[in-house]
C-alpha positions in Angstrom: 121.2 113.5 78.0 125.1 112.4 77.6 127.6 111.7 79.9 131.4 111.8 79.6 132.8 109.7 82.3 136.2 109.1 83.3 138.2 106.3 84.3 140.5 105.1 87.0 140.2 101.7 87.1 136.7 101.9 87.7 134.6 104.5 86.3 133.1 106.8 89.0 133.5 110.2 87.6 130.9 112.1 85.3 129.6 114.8 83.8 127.0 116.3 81.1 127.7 117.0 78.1 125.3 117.4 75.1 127.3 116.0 72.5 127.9 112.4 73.0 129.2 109.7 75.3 132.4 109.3 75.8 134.7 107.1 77.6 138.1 107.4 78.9 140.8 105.2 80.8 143.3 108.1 81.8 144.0 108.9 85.8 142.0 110.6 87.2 141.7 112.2 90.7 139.5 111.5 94.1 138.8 115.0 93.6 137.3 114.7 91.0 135.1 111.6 91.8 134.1 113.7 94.6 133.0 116.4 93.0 131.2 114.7 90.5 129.2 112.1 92.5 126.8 114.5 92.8 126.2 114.4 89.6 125.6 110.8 89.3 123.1 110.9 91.9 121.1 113.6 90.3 121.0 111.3 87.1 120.1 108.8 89.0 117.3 110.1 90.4 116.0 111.4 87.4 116.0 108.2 86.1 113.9 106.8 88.3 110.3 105.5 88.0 108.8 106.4 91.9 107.0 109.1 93.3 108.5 112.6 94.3 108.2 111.6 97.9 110.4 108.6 96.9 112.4 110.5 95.1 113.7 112.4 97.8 113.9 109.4 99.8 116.6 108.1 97.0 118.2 111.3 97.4 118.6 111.8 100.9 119.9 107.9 101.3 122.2 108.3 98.9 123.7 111.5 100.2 124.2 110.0 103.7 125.8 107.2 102.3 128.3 108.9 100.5 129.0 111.9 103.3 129.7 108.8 105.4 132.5 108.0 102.9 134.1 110.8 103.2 134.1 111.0 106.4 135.9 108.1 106.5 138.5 109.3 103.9 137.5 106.0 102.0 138.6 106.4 98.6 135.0 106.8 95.8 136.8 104.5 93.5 137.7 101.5 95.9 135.0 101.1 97.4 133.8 97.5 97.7 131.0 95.5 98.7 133.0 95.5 102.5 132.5 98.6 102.7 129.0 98.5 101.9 128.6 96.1 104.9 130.2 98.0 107.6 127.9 100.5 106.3 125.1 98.4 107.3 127.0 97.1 110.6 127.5 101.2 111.7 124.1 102.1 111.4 122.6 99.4 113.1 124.8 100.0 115.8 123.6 103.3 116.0 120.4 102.2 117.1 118.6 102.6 113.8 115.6 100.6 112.9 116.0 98.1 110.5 113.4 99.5 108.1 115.4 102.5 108.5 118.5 101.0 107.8 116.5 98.7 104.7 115.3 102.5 103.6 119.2 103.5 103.2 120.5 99.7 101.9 117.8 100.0 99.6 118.8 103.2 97.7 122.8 102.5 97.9 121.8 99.0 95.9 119.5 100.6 93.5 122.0 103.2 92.9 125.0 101.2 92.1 122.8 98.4 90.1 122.0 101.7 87.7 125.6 102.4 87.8 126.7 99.0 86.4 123.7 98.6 84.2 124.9 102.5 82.4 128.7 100.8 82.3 129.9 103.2 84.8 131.1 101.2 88.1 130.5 97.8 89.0 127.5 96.9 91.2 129.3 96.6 94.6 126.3 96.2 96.7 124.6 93.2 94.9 123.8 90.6 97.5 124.0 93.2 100.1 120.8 91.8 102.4 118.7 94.1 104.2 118.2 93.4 108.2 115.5 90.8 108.7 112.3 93.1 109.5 111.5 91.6 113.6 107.8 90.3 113.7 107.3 92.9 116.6 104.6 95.6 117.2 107.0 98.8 116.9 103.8 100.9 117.7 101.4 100.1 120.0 97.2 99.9 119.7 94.8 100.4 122.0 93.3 98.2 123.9 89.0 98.5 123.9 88.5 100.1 127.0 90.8 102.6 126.5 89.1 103.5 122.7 85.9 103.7 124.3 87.5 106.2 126.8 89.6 108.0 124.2 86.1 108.2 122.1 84.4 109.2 125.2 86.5 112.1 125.7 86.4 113.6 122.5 82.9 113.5 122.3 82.6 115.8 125.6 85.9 118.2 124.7 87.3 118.1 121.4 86.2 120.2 118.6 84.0 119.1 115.9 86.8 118.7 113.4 89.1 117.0 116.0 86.7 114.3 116.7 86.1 113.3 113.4 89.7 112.7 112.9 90.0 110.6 115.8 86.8 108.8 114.8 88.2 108.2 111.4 91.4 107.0 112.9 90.0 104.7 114.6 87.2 102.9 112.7 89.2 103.2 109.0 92.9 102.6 110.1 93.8 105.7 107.5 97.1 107.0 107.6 97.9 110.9 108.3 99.1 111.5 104.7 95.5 110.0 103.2 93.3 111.9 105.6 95.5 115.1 104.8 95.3 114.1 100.9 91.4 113.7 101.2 89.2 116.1 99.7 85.1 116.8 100.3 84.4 115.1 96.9 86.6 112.1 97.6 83.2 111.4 99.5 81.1 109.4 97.6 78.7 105.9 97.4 79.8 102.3 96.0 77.0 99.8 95.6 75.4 101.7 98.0 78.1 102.2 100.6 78.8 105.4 101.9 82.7 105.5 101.3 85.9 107.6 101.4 88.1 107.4 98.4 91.5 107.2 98.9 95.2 108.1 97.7 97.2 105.5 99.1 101.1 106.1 100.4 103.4 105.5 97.2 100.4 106.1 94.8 99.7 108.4 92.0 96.1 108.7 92.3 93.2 107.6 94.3 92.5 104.3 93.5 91.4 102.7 96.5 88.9 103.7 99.4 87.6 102.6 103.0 83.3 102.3 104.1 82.1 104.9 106.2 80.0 103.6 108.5 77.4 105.5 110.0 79.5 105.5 113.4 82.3 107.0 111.3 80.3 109.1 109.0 78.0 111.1 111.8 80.9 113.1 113.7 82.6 114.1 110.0 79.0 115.3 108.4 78.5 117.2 111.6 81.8 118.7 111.1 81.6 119.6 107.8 78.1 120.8 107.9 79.9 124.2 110.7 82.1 124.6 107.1 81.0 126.9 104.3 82.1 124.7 101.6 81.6 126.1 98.2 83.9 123.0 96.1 84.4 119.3 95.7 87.8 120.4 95.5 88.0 121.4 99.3 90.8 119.7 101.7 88.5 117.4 104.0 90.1 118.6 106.7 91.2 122.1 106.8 93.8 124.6 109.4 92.0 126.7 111.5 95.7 128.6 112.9 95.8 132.2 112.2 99.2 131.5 109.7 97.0 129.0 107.5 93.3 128.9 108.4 91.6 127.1 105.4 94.7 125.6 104.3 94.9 121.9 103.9 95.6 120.6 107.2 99.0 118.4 107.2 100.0 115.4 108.4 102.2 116.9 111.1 99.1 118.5 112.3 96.9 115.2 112.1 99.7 113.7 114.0 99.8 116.0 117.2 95.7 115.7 117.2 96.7 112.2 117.8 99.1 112.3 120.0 97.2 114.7 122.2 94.3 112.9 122.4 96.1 109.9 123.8 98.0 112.1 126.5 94.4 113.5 127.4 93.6 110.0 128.4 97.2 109.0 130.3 99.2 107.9 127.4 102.3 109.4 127.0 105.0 107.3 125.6 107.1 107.1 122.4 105.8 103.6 121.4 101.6 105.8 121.0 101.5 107.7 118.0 99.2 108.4 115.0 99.9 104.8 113.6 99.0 103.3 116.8 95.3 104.3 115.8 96.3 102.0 112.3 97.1 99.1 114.4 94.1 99.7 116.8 91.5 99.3 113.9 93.5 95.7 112.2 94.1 94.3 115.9 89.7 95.5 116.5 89.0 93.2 112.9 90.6 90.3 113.9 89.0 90.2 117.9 86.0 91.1 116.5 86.3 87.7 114.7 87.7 89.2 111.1 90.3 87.2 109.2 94.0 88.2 108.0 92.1 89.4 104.8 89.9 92.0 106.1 92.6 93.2 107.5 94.5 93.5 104.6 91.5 94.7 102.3 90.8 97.5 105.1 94.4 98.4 105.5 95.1 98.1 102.0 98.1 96.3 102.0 99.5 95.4 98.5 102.0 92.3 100.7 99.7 89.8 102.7 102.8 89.7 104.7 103.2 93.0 106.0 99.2 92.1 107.7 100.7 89.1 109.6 102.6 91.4 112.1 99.2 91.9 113.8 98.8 88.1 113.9 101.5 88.2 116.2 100.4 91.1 118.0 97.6 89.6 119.0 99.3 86.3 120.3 101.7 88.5 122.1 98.4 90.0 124.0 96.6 86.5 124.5 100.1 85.9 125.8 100.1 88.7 128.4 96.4 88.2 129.7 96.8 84.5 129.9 100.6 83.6 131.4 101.3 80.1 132.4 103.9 82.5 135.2 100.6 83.2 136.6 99.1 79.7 136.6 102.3 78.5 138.7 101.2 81.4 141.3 98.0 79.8 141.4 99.4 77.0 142.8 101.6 78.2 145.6 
């Protein structure tokens, strides 16, 4: 694949063309960077190294990025590392997280790094610094009593299937997209440990796994022994709706299992979802006297770092339950 790229100033216009490279200096238009930015992108993202899923990520960054542009009639072909920053500034104003807003700094820096490695516009958003990430608990867990309720409950009116994804929630700290990845083979034995393999968010294939304990094995064999499975190949979970019954079930789906399950018990808020039952089983390692490590092997975390956050969820707690405001009221 060729480009032929034109100039004004600095290069942002291009297009394919199977013959060569070529470079010019004449004018060129803003119409014509516009319409061809597009472009870019889609070479861009073809050149990339990531997942699909991160892919599209890429994709959908870059295109908000650049719609925000126009919209404020900023010229393609100016554009300078200010601009990048207000960019920033807007969308934290807008209330966005800063992950979210790291997500779409992210792409814009990758984007324009591959720009001034191919010679076509200088990088404009090196040194460009995500938001610091906030050591905070964004999603809540569960405290003990109300997992033993939440388990209680779903023993006496949840489905067979439904249980066993709470259960598995709740004892493995899987995500939705690995329990909707999993298939019936994926079960299997490791030094004789019953365990789940799994395909891991941002990988290609299933290289990791979590142990099955007999607490979290029991309510999934007694849900997959109601299924007539005839394949290794079979979804672990499958739809039992009318539109997809049989189908793989999704991670929207797993999600709304969830997030019913909690509202069954009283919780209802924003801050409870799916991930809530993640945080549940790292904040149940460490008070049942785990370290930062089996944490991080359970949860499978590639950055120790991302496992301290529930270090300091857990002081936040011990915090709460034991407040030197309320030692004060002891006194008078």
């Amino acid at each position: 694949m060729y480009i032929v790229i034109t100039r004004n100033t600095n290069i942002l216009a291009a297009t394919k063309t199977p013959n060569a490279m070529l470079v010019t200096t004449h004018t060129n238009t803003e119409l014509t960077a516009q319409a061809n930015i597009a472009n870019l992108i889609a070479i861009f993202i073809e050149q990339l190294d990531v997942t699909p899923v991160s892919r599209s990520v890429y994709s959908r960054s870059l295109k908000q990025f650049f719609t925000w542009v126009e919209a404020k009639s900023y010229q393609l072909t100016a554009l300078t590392r200010t601009h990048i920053l207000q960019y920033k500034e807007e969308l934290l104003a807008e209330g966005k997280s800063g992950l979210t807003v790291a997500a779409y700094i992210n792409a814009v820096r990758q984007f324009y790094t591959w720009a001034e490695a191919e010679k076509l516009y200088p990088n404009i958003a090196a040194q460009v610094k995500a938001p610091k990430r906030k050591k905070e608990f964004r999603k809540h867990g569960l405290h003990p009593a109300q997992v033993k309720e939440l388990l209680g409950y779903a023993g006496q009116h949840f489905t067979t299937r439904d249980r066993a994804i709470i259960e598995v929630l709740l004892r493995t700290g899987l995500r939705t997209i690995e329990i909707s990845r999993a298939n019936v083979g994926d079960l299997t034995y490791l030094e004789g440990k019953r365990i789940l393999k799994v395909h891991g968010k941002g990988r290609s294939e299933k290289d990791n796994f979590v142990v099955l304990t007999e607490k979290t094995y029991q309510p999934l064999a007694e849900y997959l022994a109601s299924r007539r499975i005839t394949s290794a190949n079979e979804p672990l979970f499958i739809s039992t709706s009318n539109n997809s019954a049989g189908n793989r079930l999704t991670t929207r789906t797993i999600s709304q299992i969830a997030k019913d399950s909690l509202a069954a018990i009283g919780i209802n808020l924003p801050s409870f979802t799916a991930h809530s039952f993640r945080h549940t089983a790292a904040l149940a390692i460490l008070r049942a006297g785990g370290t930062l490590e089996d944490v991080q092997f359970t949860l499978r975390h590639t950055n120790p770092a991302t496992t301290q956050i529930y270090t300091a969820a857990l002081e936040q707690e011990r915090r709460l339950a034991n407040s030197g405001e309320a030692l004060i009221d002891n006194l008078y």
